[in-house]
N, C-alpha and C positions, 0 to 999 in steps of 0.2 A: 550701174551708176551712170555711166555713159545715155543710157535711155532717157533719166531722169534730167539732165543738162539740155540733150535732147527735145527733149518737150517742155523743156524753160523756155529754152530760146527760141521759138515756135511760137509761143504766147507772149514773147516780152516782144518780136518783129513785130504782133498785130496789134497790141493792145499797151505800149510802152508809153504813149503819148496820154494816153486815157486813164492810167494809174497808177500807182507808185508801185516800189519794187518788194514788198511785203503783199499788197494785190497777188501781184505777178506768181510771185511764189507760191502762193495759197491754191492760187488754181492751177500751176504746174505738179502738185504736189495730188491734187484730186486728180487730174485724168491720169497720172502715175498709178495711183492707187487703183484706178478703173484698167491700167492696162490699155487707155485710149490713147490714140494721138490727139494732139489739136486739132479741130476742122474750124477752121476761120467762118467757112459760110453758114454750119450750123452757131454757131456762135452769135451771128448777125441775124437770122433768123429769130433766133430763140428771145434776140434782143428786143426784136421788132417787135414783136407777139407781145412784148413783155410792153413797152413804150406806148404798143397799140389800146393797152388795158389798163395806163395808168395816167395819171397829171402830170403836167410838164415840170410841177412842180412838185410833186411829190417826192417823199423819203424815198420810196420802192426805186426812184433811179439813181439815187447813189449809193452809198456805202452797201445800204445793205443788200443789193441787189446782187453782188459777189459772194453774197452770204448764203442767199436763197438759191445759186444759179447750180449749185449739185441737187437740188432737189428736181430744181426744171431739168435739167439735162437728162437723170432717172426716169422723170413720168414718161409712163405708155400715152397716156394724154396729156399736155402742157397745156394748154388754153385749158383744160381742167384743173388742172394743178394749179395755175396761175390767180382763178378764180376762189381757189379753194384756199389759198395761202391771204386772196385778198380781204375773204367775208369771215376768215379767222383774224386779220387783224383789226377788221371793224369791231369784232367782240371785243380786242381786247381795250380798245380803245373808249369802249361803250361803256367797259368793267373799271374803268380808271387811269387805263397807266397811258402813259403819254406819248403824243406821237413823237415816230421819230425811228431813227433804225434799228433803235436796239430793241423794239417792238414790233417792226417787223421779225426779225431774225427769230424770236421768238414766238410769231405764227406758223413758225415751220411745226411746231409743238403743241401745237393746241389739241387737246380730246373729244372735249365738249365744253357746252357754255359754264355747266359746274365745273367744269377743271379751272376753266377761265376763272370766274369768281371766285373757287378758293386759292388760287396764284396772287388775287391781286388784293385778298385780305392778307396775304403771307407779306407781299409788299409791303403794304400799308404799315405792318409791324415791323418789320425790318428797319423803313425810315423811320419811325419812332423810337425804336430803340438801339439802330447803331447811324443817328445825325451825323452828316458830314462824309458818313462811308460807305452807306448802301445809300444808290444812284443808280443809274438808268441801264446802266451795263449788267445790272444782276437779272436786269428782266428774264432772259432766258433761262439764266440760271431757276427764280421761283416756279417758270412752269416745270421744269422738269422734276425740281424737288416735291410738287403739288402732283407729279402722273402718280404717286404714291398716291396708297387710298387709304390718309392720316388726316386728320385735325389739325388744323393751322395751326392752335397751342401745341401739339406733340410736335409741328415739323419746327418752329419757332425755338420748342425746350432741346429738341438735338441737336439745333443751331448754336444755340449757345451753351452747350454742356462743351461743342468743339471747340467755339472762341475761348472759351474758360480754359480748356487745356494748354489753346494756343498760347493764352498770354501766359501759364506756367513754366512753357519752356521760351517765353521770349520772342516771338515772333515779334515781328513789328506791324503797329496796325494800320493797316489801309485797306485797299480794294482788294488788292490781293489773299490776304488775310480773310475775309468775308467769304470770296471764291472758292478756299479752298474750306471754308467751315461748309459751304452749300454742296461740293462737293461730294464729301463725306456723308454727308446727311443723306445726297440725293442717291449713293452709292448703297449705301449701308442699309439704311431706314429705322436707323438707331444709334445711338453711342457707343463704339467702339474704341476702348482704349488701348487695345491689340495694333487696331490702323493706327493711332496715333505714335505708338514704340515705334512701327513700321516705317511712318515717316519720317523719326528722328535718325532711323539707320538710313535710311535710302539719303539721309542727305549726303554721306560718302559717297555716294555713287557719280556726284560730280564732280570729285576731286578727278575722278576717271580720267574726265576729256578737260581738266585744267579748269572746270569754271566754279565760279566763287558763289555760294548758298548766299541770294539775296532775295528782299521780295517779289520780285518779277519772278523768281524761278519758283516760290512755294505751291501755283499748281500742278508745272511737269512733275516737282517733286511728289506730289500727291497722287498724282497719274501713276507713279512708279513704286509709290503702298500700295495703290491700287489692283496695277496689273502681277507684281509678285514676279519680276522676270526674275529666271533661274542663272548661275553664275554665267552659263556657258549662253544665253541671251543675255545677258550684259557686257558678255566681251564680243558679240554679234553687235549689238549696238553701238559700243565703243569704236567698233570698225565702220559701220557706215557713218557714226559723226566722223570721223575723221577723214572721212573718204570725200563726203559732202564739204568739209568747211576745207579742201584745200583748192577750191579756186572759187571767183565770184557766181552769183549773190552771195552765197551764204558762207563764205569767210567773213561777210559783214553782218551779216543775219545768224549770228551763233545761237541764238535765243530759237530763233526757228528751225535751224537744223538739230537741235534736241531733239524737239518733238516729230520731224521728218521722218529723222533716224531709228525714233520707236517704233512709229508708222510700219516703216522696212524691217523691223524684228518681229513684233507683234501682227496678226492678225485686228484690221480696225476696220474690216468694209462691212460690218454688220451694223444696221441700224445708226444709231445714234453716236456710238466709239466716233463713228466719222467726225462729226460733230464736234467733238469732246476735243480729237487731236486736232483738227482743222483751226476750231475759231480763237480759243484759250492762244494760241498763238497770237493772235493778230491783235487781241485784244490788251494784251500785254507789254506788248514790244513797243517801245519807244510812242509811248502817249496815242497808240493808234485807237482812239477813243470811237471811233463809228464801227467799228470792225468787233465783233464780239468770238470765236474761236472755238474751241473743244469741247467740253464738256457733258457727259450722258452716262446716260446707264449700258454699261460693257459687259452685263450682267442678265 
């Protein structure tokens, strides 16, 4: 745990002035998971490369740039990578959905130009039929539930066979609620009313570490039908939240050291998991509306 504070503070010396402290955390939590330290100069490097390939005024250098920069850091080539992340979000931008970060973050996903085009008819239904609560934050979410090779109606009817369940046991409805219907969907690749029992149990599972089942917490809690930890990885979890939240950031960041602490139980450096626990974070926690978080296929 000691490594993990470690390599906080490391990244909140260079980069404290330039982002808030849920930033901070996110990518002290990716080179954790990498087993990296921080290197300041590849950082600036990689930044440059990045500033050198985009508009001064461009999305690509804010929010979601923190989003994309586990993806650059990975590539064997980055000016490749950089390129590749840029002429995916031209597609998707071509396909309808709006500029802006949460379309970037969701170039990280792209297949092809049909993958594109059936994400942004899945959109398209989405804001027609849940106004007011699918928004620009589910972007990522519709490509990944689209990597499936389903019919917009079929990923739309599993969507809402989950919102139907949800409002059965009372969820309350918003963005969160949406997330975690796409979740499921993108998980599953059908209606499972098994995940659904699943996640009415796993909500006990925060009484564990003292915290109170509200909507900010329905997609950890979802994360955690998901992954099925065994008792004896839930009292493993139990112990690094608590390890975590007993000095700053993340005695203020509870919400993020949830999902840190599954990190540290669970295996997530495959693919997309990174994803799944990384952004769901950030997108959650206290209105951080440019920042989109976790969610993928662990599968």
């Amino acid at each position: 745990m000691e490594t993990w504070y470690e390599t906080y503070e490391a990244v909140e010396r260079a980069l404290k002035w330039r982002v808030g402290k849920p930033q901070l955390v996110s990518l002290a939590a990716m080179y954790h998971r990498r087993g990296k330290s921080f290197d300041e100069a590849e950082w600036k490097a990689i930044r440059n490369e990045w500033n050198r390939q985009t508009k001064w005024y461009s999305f690509a250098r804010g929010q979601a740039y923190y989003s994309l920069y586990p993806a650059l850091l990975d590539a064997s080539d980055r000016a490749r990578e950089m390129e590749r992340l840029q002429s995916a979000y031209d597609q998707l931008v071509t396909a309808g959905f709006p500029r802006g970060s949460f379309t970037y973050m969701a170039a990280r996903y792209v297949a092809s130009e049909q993958h594109v085009e059936r994400a942004a008819l899945l959109y398209k239904q989405l804001k027609k039929t849940y106004r007011f609560v699918a928004t620009p934050d589910d972007i990522p979410f519709v490509l990944l539930v689209m990597k499936r090779t389903w019919g917009v109606e079929e990923a739309l009817e599993t969507i809402q066979q989950y919102v139907d369940a949800f409002q059965a046991i009372r969820l309350k409805k918003g963005n969160e609620w949406l997330w975690l219907a796409q979740l499921f969907a993108a998980a599953e690749g059908n209606f499972s009313n098994e995940r659904v029992e699943r996640f009415i149990e796993e909500r006990r599972t925060l009484e564990r570490v003292g915290e109170r089942f509200e909507a900010k917490q329905y997609p950890f809690v979802g994360m955690l039908a998901l992954v099925e930890l065994t008792e004896k990885e839930k009292d493993e979890w139990v112990e690094h939240y608590e390890r975590l939240t007993s000095r700053e950031p993340l005695r203020s960041l509870r919400s993020f050291a949830l999902w840190i602490a599954l990190e540290q139980t669970v295996d997530v450096t495959k693919g997309e998991v990174e994803w799944m626990i990384s952004t769901i974070v950030e997108m959650m926690h206290e209105a951080q509306s440019a920042a989109i978080a976790t969610y993928a296929a662990i599968f």
